[in-house]
C-alpha positions in Angstrom: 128.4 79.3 125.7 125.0 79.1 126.0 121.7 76.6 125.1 118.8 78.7 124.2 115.6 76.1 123.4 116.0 76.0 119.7 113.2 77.1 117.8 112.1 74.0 115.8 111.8 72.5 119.3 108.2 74.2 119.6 106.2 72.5 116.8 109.3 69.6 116.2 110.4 70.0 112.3 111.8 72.9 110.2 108.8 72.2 107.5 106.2 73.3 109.9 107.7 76.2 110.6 108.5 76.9 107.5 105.3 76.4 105.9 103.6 78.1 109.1 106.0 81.3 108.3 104.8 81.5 104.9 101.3 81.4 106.2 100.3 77.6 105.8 100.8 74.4 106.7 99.3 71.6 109.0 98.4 74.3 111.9 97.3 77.5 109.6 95.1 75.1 106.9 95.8 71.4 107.9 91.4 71.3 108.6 92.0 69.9 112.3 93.1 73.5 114.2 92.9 71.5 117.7 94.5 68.3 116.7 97.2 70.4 115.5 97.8 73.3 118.0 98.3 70.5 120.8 101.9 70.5 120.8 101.5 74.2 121.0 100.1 74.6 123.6 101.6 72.3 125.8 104.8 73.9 124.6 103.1 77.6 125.9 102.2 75.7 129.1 105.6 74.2 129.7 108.2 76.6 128.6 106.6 79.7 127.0 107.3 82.2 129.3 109.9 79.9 131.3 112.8 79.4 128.8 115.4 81.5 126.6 114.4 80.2 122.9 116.7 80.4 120.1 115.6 82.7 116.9 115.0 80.5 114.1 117.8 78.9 112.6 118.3 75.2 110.6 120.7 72.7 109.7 118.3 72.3 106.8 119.1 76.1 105.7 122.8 76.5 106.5 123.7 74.9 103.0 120.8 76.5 101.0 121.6 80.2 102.7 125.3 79.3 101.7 124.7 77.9 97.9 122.1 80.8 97.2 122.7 84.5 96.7 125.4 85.0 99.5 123.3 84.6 101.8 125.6 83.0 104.3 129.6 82.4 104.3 131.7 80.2 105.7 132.4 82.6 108.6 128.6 82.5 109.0 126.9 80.0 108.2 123.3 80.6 109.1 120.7 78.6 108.7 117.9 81.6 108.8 114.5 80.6 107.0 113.3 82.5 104.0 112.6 86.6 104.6 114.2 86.1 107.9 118.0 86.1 107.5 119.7 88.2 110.2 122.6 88.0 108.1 121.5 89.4 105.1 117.9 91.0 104.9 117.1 92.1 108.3 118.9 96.0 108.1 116.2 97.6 109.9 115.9 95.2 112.6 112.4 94.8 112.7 110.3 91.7 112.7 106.5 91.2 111.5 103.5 89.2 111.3 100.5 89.8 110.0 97.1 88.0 110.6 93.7 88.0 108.5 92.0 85.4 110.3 90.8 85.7 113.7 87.8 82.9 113.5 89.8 80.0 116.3 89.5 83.0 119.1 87.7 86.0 120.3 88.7 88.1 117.7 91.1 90.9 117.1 88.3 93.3 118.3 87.3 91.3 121.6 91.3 91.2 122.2 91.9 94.9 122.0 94.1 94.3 118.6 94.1 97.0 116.6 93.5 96.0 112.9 95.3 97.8 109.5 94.9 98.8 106.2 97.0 96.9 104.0 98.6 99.0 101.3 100.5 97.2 98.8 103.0 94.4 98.5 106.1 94.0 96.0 106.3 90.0 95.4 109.7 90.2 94.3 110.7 90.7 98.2 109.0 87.1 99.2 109.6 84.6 95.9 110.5 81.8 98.4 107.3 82.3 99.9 105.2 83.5 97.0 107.1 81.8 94.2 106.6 84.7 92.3 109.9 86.2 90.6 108.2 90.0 90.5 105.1 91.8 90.3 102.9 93.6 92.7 99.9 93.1 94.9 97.9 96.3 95.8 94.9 96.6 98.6 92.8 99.1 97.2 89.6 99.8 99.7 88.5 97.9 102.0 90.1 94.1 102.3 89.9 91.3 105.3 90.4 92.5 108.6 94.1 92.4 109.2 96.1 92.3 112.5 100.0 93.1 112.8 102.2 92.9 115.3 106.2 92.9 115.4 109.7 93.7 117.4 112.1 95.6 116.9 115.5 96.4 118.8 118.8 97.9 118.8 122.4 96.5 117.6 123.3 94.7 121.2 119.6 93.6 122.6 120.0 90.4 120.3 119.4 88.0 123.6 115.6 87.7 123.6 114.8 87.4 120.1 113.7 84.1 119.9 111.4 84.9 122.5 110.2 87.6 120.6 109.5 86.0 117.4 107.8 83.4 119.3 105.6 86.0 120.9 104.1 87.9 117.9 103.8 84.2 115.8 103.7 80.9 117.6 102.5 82.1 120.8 100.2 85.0 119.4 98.0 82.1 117.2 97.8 79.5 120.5 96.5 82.2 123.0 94.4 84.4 120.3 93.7 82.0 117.1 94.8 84.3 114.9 96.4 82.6 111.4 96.7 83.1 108.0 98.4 85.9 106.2 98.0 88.5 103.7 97.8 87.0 99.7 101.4 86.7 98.1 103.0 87.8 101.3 104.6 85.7 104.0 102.9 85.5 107.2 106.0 86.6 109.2 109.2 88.2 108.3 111.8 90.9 108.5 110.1 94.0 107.6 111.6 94.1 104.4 110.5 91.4 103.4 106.5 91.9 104.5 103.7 93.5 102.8 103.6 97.8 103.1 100.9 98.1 105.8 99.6 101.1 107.8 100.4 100.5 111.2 101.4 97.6 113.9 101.4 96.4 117.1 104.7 96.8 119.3 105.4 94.0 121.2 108.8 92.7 123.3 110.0 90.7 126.0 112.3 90.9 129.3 113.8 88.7 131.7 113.6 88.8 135.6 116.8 87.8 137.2 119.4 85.6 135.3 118.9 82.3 133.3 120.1 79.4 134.7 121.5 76.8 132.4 122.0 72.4 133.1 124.5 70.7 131.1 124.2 66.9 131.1 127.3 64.7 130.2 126.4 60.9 129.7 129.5 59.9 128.2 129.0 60.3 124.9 127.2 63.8 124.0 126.3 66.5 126.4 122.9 67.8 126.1 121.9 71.2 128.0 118.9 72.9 129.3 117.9 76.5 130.5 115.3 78.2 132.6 114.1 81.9 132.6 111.8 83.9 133.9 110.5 85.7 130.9 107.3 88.7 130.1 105.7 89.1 127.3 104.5 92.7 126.9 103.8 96.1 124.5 106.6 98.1 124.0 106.7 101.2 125.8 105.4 102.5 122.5 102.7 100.6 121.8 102.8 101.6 117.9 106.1 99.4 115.8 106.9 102.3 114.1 106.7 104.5 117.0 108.9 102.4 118.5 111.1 101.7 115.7 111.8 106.0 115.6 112.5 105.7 119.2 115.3 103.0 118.9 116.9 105.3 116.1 116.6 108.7 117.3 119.6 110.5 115.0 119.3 108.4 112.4 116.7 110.2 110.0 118.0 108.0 106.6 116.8 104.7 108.4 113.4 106.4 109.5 112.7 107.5 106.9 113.5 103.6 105.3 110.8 102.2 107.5 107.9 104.5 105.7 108.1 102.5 102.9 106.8 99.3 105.2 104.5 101.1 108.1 103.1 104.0 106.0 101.2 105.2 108.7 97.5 105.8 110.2 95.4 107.1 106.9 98.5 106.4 104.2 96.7 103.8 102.5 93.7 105.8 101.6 95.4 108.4 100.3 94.6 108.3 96.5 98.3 110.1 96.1 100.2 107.2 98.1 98.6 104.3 95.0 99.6 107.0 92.2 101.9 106.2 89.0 105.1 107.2 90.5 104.3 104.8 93.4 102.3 101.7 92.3 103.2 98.6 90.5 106.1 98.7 88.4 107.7 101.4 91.3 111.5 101.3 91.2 111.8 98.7 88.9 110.4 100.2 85.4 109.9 103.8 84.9 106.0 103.8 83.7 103.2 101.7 85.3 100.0 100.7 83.4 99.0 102.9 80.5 96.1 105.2 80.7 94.3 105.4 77.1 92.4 108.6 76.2 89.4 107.6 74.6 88.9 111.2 73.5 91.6 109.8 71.3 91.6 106.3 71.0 88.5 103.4 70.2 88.5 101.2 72.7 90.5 98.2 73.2 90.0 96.6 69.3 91.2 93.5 70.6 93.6 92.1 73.6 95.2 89.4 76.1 96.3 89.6 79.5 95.0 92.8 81.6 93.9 94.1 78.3 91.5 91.1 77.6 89.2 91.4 74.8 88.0 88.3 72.8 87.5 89.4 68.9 84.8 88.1 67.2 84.3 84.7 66.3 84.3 84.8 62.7 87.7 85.7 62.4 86.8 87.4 58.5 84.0 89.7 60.6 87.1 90.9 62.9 89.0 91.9 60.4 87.3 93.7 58.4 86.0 95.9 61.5 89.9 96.2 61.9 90.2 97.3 58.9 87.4 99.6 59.0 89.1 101.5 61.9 92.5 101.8 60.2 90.4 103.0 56.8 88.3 105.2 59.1 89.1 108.7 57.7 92.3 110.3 59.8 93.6 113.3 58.6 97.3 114.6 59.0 98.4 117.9 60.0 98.0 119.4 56.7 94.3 118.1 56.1 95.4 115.1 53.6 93.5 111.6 53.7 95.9 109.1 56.0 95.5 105.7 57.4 94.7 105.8 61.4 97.5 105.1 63.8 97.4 101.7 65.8 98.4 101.6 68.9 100.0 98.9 70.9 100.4 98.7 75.0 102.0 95.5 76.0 102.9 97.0 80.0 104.1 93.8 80.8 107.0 93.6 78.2 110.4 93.4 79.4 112.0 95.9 76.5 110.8 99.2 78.5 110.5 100.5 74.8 108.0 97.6 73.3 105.6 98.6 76.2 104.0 101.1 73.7 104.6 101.6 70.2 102.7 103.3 67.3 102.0 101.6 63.9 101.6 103.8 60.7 100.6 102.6 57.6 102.3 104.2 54.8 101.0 102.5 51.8 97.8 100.7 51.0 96.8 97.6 53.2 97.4 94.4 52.1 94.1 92.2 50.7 92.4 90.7 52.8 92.7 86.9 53.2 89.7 85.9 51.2 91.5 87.6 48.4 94.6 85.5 46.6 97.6 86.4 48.4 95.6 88.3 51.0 96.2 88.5 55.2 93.8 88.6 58.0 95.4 91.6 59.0 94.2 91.6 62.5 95.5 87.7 63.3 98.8 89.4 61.8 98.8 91.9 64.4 97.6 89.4 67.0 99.5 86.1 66.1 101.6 85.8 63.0 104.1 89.0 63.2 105.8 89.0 59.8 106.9 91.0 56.7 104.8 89.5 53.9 102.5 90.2 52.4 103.4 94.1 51.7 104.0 94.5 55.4 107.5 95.3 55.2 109.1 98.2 57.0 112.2 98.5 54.8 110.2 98.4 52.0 108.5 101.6 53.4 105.4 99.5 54.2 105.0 100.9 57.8 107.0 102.7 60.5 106.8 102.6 64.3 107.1 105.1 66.8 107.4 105.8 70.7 105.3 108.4 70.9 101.9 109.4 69.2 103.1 112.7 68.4 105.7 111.7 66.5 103.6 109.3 64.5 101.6 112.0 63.8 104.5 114.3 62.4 106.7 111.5 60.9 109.6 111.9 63.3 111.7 110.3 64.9 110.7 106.2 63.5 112.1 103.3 64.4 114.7 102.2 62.0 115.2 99.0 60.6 
């Protein structure tokens, strides 16, 4: 048995941690930095590096962790906040935060904190910080100044994490004034759960001698108390991942793991690491963004989203310059007069197959709207999707492909 300082004793409610986690709240953007960061750092004073403190855990989570995802059973009922759960999405065993503001201190530089490039960041590992069910955020060149630091230990060193994850977060913004993190990311979390950056700070924490804990039995409740001699310090490897390789020497499947979330001096750079097989839509569709030829293509005729590209504002004008492109003179591969293909990209469509399809007209186009019975073919195309007038692909209107070339030789189409 044992009484570890819980952590929500430090700042006094689970929302303030929670929000601080995520990389807001009162103390990270409340306006009043010194107002708020009193408890803080009479906390630091007090009992900082003179208690054992509890890793974060709340009554307020125990029922959410167990209602949501398995993320807690009745065995174990833990009450770990979001992209912190011990129990469920913590594998690797490594703890992070990451800081872009430096502006209530000296400064990362004046410190001797070695900043990062910021790589990329999958939202879909974060929603319950980001709110964001899936997408991805990606650092290209140079971004904010950014600051990491984290812990990591072995299956059996489990006694000082609390201290430890007050070190790198809590006790890192009070002494330094570093806050806020990276956009769409949490501000702290298990690894897996935080942005892919280059490198991080090591950090860890011992005890001297043993703790010495006071229970207190007034009749009705007993209440307890502890009191350590603890050190905050850099791991013997002063580089997370360095460290991180250290702790699992043997085990080349879970090093390898932990490239995918410290990439390593120069990684981000690399214009290979932010290629197609690795950006975006990585693991989760097989084809990112599409690149258009222009030796082949006009450009964008007319689009929403990414793609954005407003038509004209006469809506007849737009048309007929639609029009114009189909009616533009194509040939097919035995020299005969055919319409032009149309393409459409839609990368952002769930049907992996409606991300990029190819439109051939097989018969004349239907009149245009100022005509009786006509269509603004182009608001058909952008808006109003339908079969009529003479836009029928069982009638043999049309036919859609995949693939440009087989548009071109009239395989393969789409049946109805």
């Amino acid at each position: 048995y044992d009484a570890p300082v819980q952590f929500v004793e430090i700042m006094g409610t689970y929302q303030r941690d929670r929000r601080y986690f995520a990389g807001g709240g009162p103390l990270v953007d409340g306006g009043n930095y010194t107002h708020e960061s009193a408890r803080l750092e009479r906390f630091e004073e007090n009992m900082g590096s003179k208690a054992l403190i509890g890793f974060p855990e709340y009554a307020a989570r125990m029922k959410y962790n167990k209602d949501n995802g398995g993320l807690a059973t009745e065995d174990n009922p833990n009450g770990y906040p979001a992209n912190m759960n011990l129990f469920a999405s913590c594998q690797l065993n490594t703890v992070m935060c990451c800081f872009t503001d430096d502006s209530n201190g000296d400064g990362f530089n004046a410190n001797g904190d070695d900043t990062t490039d910021v790589c990329r960041h999958d939202l879909h590992d974060s929603p319950q910080s980001n709110h964001i069910k899936r997408g991805w955020s990606v650092f290209p060149g140079t971004e904010t100044p950014t600051h990491c630091r984290g812990f990591t230990w072995k299956d059996g060193e489990e006694e000082l994490l609390g201290n430890m994850m007050y070190d790198i977060s809590y006790r890192t913004t009070i002494n330094k004034g570093y806050l806020k993190g990276i956009p769409g990311a949490p501000m702290c979390g298990c690894v897996e759960h935080m942005p892919t950056v280059e490198t991080a700070q090591c950090r860890t924490a011992t005890k001297t001698g043993d703790i010495q804990f006071t229970f207190t039995n007034d009749g009705v409740k007993v209440s307890a108390s502890n009191t350590a001699d603890i050190t905050y310090k850099d791991c013997d490897n002063r580089d997370l991942k360095g460290q991180f390789v250290a702790n699992n020497q043997g085990d080349e499947t879970k090093i390898a793991t932990m490239d995918d979330h410290l990439a390593g001096f120069g990684v981000c750079t690399n214009e290979d690491y932010l290629s197609e097989t690795e950006l975006y839509l990585r693991e989760r569709v097989s084809v990112r963004y599409h690149n258009v030829d222009p030796a082949v293509w006009s450009d964008i005729v007319v689009g929403e989203g990414i793609y954005f590209q407003p038509r004209d504002l006469d809506f007849k004008v737009a048309d007929d310059r639609f029009r114009q492109m189909i009616d533009a003179g194509c040939k097919d591969s035995d020299d005969n007069d055919r319409h032009c293909i149309i393409r459409r990209v839609c990368d952002s469509c769930t049907s992996e197959p409606h991300r990029d399809i190819y439109y051939k007209r097989l018969t004349a186009l239907p009149p245009p709207s100022t005509e009786s019975g006509g269509v603004n073919l182009l608001r058909l195309f952008m808006s109003y999707w339908n079969n009529k007038p003479a836009n029928d692909m069982a009638a043999g209107d049309f036919a859609l492909y995949s693939t440009y070339d087989d548009a071109l030789e009239g395989t393969n189409a789409w049946t109805y």
